[in-house]
PyMOL commands that place a pseudoatom at each C-alpha (Angstrom):
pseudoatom trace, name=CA, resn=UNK, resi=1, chain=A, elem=C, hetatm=0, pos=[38.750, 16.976, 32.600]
pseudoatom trace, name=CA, resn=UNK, resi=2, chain=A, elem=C, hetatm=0, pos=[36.311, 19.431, 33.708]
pseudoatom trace, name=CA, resn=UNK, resi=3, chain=A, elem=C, hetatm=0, pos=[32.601, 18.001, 33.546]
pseudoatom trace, name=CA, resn=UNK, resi=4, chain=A, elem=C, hetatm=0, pos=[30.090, 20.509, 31.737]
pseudoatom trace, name=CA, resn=UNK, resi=5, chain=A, elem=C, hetatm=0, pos=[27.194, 19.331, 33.000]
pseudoatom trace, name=CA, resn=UNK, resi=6, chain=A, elem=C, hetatm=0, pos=[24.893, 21.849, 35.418]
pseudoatom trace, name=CA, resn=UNK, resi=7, chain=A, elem=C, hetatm=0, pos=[24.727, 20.969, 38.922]
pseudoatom trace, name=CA, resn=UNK, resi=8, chain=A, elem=C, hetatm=0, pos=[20.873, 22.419, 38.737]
pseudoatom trace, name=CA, resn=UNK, resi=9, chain=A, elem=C, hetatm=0, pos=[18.152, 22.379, 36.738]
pseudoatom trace, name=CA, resn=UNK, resi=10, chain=A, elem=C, hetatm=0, pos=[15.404, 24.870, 37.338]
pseudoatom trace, name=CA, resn=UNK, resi=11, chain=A, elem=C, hetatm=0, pos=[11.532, 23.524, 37.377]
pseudoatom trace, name=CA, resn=UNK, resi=12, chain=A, elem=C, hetatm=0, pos=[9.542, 25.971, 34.342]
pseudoatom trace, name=CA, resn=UNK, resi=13, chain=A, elem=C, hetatm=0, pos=[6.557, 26.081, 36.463]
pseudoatom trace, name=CA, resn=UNK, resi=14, chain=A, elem=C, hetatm=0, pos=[7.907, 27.081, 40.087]
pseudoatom trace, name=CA, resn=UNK, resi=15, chain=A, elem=C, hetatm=0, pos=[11.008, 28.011, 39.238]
pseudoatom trace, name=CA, resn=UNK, resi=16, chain=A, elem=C, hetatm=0, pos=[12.402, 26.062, 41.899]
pseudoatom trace, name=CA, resn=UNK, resi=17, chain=A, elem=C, hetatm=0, pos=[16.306, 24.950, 41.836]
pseudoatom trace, name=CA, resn=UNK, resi=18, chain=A, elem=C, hetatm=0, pos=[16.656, 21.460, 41.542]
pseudoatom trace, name=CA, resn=UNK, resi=19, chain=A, elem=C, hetatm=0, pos=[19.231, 19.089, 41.802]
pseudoatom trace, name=CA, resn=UNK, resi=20, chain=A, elem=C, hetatm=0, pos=[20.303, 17.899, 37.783]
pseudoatom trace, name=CA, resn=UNK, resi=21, chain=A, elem=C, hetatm=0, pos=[19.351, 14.267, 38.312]
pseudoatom trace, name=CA, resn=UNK, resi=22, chain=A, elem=C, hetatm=0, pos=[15.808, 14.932, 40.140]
pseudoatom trace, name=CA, resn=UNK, resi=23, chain=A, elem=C, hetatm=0, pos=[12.525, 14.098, 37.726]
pseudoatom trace, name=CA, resn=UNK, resi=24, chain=A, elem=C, hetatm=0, pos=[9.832, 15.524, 40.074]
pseudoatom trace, name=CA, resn=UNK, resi=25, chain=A, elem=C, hetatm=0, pos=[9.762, 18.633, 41.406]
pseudoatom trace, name=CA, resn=UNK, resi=26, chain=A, elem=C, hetatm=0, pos=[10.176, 19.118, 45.542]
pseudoatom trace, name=CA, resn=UNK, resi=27, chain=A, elem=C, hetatm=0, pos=[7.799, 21.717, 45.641]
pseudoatom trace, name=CA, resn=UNK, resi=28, chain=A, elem=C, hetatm=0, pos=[4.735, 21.285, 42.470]
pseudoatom trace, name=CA, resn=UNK, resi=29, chain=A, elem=C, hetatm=0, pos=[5.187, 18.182, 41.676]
pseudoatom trace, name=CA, resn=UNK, resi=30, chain=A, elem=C, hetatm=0, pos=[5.777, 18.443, 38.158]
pseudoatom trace, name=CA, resn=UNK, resi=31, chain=A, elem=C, hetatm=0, pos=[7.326, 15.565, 36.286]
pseudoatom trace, name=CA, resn=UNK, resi=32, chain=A, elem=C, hetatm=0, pos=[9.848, 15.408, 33.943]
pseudoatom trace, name=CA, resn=UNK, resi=33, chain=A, elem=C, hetatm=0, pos=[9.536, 13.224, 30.890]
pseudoatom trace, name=CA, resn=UNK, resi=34, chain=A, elem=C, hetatm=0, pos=[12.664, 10.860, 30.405]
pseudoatom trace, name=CA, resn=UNK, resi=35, chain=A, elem=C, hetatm=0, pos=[11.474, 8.793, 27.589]
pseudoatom trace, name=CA, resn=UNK, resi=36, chain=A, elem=C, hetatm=0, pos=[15.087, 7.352, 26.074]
pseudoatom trace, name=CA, resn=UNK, resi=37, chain=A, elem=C, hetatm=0, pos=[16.526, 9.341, 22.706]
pseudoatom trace, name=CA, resn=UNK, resi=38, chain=A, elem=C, hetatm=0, pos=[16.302, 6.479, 20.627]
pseudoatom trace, name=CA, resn=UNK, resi=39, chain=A, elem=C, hetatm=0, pos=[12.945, 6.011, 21.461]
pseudoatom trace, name=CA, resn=UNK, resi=40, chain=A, elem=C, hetatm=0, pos=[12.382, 9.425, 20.473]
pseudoatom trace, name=CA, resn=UNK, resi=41, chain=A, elem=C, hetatm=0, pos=[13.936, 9.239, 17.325]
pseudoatom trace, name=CA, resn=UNK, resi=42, chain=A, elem=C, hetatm=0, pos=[12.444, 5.748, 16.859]
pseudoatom trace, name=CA, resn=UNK, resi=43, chain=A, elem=C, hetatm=0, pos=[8.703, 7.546, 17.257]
pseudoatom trace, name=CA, resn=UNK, resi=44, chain=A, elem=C, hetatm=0, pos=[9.884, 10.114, 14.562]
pseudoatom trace, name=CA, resn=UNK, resi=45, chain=A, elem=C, hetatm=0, pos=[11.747, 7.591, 11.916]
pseudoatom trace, name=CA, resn=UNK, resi=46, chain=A, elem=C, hetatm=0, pos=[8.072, 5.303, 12.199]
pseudoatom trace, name=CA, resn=UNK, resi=47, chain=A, elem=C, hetatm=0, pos=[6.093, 8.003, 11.764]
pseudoatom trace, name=CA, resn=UNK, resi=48, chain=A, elem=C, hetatm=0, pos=[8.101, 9.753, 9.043]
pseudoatom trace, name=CA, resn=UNK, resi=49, chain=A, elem=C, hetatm=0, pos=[8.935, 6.079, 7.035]
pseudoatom trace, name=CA, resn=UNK, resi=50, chain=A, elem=C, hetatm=0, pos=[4.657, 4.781, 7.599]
pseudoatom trace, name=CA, resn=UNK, resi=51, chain=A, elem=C, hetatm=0, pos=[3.336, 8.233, 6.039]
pseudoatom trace, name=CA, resn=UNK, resi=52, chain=A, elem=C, hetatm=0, pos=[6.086, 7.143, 3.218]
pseudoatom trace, name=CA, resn=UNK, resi=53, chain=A, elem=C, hetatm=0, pos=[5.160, 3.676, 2.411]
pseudoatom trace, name=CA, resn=UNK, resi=54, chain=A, elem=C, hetatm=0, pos=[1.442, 3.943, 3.304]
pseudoatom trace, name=CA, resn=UNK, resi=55, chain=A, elem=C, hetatm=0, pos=[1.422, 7.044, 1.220]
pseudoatom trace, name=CA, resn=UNK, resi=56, chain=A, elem=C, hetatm=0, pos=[3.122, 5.076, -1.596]
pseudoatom trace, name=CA, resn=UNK, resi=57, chain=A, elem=C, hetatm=0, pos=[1.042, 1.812, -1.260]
pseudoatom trace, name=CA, resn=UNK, resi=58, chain=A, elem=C, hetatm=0, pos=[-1.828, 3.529, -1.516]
pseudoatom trace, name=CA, resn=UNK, resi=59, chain=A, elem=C, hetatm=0, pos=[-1.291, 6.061, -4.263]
pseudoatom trace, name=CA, resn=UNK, resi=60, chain=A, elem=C, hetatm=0, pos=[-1.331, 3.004, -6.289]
pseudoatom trace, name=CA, resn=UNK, resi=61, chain=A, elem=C, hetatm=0, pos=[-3.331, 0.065, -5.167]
pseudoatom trace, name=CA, resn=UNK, resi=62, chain=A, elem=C, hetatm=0, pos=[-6.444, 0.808, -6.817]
pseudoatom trace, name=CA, resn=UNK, resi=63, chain=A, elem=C, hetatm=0, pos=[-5.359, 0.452, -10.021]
pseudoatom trace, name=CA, resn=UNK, resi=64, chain=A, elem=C, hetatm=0, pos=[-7.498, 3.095, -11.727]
pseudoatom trace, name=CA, resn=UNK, resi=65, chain=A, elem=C, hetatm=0, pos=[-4.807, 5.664, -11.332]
pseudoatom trace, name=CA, resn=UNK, resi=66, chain=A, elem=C, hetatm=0, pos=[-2.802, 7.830, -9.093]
pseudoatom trace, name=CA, resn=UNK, resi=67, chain=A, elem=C, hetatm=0, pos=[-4.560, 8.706, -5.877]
pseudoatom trace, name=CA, resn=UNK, resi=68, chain=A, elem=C, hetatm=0, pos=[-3.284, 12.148, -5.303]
pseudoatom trace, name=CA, resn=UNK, resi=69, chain=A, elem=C, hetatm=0, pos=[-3.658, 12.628, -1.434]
pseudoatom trace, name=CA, resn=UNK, resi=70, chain=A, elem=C, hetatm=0, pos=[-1.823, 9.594, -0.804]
pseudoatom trace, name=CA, resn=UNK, resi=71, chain=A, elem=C, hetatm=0, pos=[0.746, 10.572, -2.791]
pseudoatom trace, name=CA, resn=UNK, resi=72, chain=A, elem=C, hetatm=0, pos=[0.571, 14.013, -0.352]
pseudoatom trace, name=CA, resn=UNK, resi=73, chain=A, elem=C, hetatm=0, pos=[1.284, 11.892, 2.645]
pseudoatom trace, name=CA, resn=UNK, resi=74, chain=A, elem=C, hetatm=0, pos=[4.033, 9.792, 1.000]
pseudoatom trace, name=CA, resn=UNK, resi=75, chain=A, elem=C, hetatm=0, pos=[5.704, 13.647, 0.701]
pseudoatom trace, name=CA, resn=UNK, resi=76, chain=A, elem=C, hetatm=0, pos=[4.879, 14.484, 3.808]
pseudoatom trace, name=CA, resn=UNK, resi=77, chain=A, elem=C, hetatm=0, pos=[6.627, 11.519, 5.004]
pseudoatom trace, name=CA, resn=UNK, resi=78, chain=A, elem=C, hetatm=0, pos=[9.590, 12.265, 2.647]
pseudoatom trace, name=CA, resn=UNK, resi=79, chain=A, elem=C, hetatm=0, pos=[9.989, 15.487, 4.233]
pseudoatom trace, name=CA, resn=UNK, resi=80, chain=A, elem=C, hetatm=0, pos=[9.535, 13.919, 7.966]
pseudoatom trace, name=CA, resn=UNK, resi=81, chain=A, elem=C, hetatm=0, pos=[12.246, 11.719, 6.576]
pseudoatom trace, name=CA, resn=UNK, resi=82, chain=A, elem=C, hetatm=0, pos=[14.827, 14.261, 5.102]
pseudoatom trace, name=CA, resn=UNK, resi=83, chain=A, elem=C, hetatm=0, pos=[14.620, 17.439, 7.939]
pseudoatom trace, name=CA, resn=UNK, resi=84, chain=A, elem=C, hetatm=0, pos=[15.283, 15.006, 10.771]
pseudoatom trace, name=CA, resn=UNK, resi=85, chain=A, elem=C, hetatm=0, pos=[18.403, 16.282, 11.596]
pseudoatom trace, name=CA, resn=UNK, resi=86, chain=A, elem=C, hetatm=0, pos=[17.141, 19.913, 11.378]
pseudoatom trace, name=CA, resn=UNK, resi=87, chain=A, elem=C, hetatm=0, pos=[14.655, 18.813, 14.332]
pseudoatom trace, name=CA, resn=UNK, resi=88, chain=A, elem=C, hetatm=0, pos=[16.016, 19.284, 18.353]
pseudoatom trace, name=CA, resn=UNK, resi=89, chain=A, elem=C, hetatm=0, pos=[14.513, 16.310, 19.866]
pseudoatom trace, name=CA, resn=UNK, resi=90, chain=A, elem=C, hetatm=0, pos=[16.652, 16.495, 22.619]
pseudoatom trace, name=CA, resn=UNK, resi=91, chain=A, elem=C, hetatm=0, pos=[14.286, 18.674, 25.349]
pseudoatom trace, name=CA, resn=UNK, resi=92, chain=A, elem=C, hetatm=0, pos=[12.831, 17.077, 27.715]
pseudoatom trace, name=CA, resn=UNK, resi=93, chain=A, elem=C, hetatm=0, pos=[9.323, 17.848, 28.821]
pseudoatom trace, name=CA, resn=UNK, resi=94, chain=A, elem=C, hetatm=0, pos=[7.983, 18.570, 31.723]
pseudoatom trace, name=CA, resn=UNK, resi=95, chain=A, elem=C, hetatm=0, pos=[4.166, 17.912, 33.035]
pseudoatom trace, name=CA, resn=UNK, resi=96, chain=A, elem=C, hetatm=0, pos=[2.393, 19.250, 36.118]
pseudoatom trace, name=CA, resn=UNK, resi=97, chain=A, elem=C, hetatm=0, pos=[-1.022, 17.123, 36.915]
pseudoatom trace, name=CA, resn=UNK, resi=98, chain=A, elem=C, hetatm=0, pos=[-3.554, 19.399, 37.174]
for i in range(1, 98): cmd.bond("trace and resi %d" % i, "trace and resi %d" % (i + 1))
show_as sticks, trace
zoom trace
């Protein structure tokens, strides 16, 4: 088997070759963010499914009616929900301290 993966990774701020397993850049120090993917998609999922049920919860907890903006954020969780696989979470950042 032949592996795919890049030897090198290029830094986006000094353009600097890299080795493919390095997180800080040799020459501006820039650091790479390697937060896990299920974290990631953990941060989306919570933020996506709260927005839904506190959007839900809300829209009727008063009991005088529907609350109409909290029935906005339960759709805006809905659609957080439902285009998730449409997002690319997979890039990984980079930061330079400045």
């Amino acid at each position: 088997m032949t592996d795919t993966a890049p030897a090198t990774q290029t830094c986006p701020f000094c353009y600097t070759e890299l080795d493919a397993r390095a997180t800080v850049c040799s020459h501006c120090q820039a650091v790479k963010d390697i937060t896990p993917m299920w974290m990631v998609r953990l941060k989306f999922y919570g933020i996506g499914l709260g927005l839904l049920l506190g959007g839900l919860f809300f829209a009727f907890v008063d009991g005088r009616g529907v609350n109409w903006l909290a029935v906005v954020f339960a759709i805006i969780g809905a659609v957080f929900l439902v285009m998730r696989p449409k997002f690319d979470l997979t890039n990984q950042l980079w930061r330079r301290k400045e």
